[in-house]
Short mmCIF file of the C-alpha atoms (twelve columns), coordinates in Angstrom:
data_MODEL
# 
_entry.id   MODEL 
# 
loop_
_atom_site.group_PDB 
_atom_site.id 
_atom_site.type_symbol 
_atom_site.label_atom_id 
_atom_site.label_alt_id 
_atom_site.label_comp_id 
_atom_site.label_asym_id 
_atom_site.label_seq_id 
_atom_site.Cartn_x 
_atom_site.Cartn_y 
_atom_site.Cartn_z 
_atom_site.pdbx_PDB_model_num 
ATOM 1  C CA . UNK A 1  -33.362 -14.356 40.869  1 
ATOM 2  C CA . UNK A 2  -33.838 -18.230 40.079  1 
ATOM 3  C CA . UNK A 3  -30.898 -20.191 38.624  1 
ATOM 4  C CA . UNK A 4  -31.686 -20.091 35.288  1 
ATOM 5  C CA . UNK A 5  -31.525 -16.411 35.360  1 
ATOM 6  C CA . UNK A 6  -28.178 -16.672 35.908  1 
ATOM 7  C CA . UNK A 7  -27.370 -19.712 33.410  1 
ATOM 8  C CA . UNK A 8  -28.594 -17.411 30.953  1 
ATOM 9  C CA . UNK A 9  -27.037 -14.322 31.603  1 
ATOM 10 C CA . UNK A 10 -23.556 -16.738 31.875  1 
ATOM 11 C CA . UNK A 11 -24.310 -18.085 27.906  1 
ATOM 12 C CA . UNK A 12 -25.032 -14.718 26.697  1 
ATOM 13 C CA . UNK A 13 -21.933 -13.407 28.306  1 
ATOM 14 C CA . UNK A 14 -20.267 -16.320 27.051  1 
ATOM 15 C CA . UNK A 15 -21.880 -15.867 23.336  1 
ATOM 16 C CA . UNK A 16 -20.527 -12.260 23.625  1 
ATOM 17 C CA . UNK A 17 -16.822 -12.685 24.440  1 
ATOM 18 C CA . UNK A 18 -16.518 -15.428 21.810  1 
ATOM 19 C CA . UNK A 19 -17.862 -12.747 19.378  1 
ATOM 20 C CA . UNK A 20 -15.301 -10.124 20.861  1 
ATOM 21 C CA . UNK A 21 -12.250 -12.823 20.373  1 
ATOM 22 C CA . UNK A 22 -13.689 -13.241 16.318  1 
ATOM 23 C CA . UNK A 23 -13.780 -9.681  16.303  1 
ATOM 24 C CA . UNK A 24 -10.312 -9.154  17.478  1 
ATOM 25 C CA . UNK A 25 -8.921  -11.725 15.504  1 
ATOM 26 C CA . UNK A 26 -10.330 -10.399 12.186  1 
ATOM 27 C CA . UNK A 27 -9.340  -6.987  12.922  1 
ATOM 28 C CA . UNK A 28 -5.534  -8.417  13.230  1 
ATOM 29 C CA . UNK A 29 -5.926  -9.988  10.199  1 
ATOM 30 C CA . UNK A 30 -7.056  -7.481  8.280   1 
ATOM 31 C CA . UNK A 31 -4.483  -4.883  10.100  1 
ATOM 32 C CA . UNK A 32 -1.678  -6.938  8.780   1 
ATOM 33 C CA . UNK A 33 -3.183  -7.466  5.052   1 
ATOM 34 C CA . UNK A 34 -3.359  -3.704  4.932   1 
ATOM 35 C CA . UNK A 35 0.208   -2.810  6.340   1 
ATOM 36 C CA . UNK A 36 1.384   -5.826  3.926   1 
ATOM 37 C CA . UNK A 37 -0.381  -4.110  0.911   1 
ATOM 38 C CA . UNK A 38 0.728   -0.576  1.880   1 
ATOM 39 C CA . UNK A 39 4.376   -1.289  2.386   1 
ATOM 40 C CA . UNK A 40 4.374   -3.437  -1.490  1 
ATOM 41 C CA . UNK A 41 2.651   -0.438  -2.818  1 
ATOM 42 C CA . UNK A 42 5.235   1.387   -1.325  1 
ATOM 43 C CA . UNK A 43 7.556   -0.556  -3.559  1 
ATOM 44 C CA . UNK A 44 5.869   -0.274  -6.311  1 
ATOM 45 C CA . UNK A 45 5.457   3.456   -6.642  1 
ATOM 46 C CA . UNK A 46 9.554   3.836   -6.217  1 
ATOM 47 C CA . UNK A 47 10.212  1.646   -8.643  1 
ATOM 48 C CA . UNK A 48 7.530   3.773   -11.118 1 
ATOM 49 C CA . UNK A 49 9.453   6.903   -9.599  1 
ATOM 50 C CA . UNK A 50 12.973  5.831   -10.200 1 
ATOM 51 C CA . UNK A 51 11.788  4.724   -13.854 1 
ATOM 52 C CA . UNK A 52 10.019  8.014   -14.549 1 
ATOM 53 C CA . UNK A 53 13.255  9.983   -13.216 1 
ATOM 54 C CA . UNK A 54 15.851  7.731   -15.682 1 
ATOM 55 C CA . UNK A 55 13.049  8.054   -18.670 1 
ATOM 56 C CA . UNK A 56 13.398  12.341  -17.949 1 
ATOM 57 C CA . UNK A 57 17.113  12.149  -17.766 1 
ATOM 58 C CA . UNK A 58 17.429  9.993   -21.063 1 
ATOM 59 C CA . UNK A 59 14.656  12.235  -22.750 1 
ATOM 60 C CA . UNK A 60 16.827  15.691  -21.387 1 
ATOM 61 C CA . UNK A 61 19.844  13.670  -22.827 1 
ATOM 62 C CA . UNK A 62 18.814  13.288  -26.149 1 
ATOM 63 C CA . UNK A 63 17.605  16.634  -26.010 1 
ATOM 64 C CA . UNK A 64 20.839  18.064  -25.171 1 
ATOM 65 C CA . UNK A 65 22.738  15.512  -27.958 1 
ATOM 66 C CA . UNK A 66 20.471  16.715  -30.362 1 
ATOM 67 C CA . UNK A 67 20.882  20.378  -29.568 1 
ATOM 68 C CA . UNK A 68 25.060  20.162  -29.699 1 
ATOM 69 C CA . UNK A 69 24.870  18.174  -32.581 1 
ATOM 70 C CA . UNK A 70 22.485  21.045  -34.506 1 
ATOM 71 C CA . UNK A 71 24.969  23.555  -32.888 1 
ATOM 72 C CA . UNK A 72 28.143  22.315  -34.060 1 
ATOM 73 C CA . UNK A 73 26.930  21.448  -37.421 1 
ATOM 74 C CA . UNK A 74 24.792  24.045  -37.928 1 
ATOM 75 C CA . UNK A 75 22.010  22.561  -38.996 1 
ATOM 76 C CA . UNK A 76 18.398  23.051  -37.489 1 
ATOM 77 C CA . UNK A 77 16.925  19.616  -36.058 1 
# 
């Protein structure tokens, strides 16, 4: 085993952990896009919840306005 042998295996080994480090740094960066995405979409979907469960009570509402009124009138809707 000559020196260059060893200069060699040194730069590959260095190539390699540089590689590991980029790897490592994108995977961080793409772990915190996801969890930021994920907890917004989180967000989102109550918001489309909590507008889909006033829209049923307003629509169950009218229903029921509708239904007294026909009742105490007597008149079919």
């Amino acid at each position: 085993m000559d020196k260059t042998f060893w200069k060699e295996a040194l730069k590959q080994f260095g190539i390699g952990v540089i590689f590991a480090l980029m790897l490592v740094i994108f995977y961080t960066n793409e772990n915190a896009k996801w969890e930021k995405n994920a907890a917004n979409d989180q967000v989102r979907w109550e918001a489309v919840l909590k507008q889909y469960s006033d829209d049923q009570k307003r629509a169950l509402d009218a229903i029921r306005a509708c239904c007294m009124e026909s009742h105490t009138t007597g008149r079919q809707p």
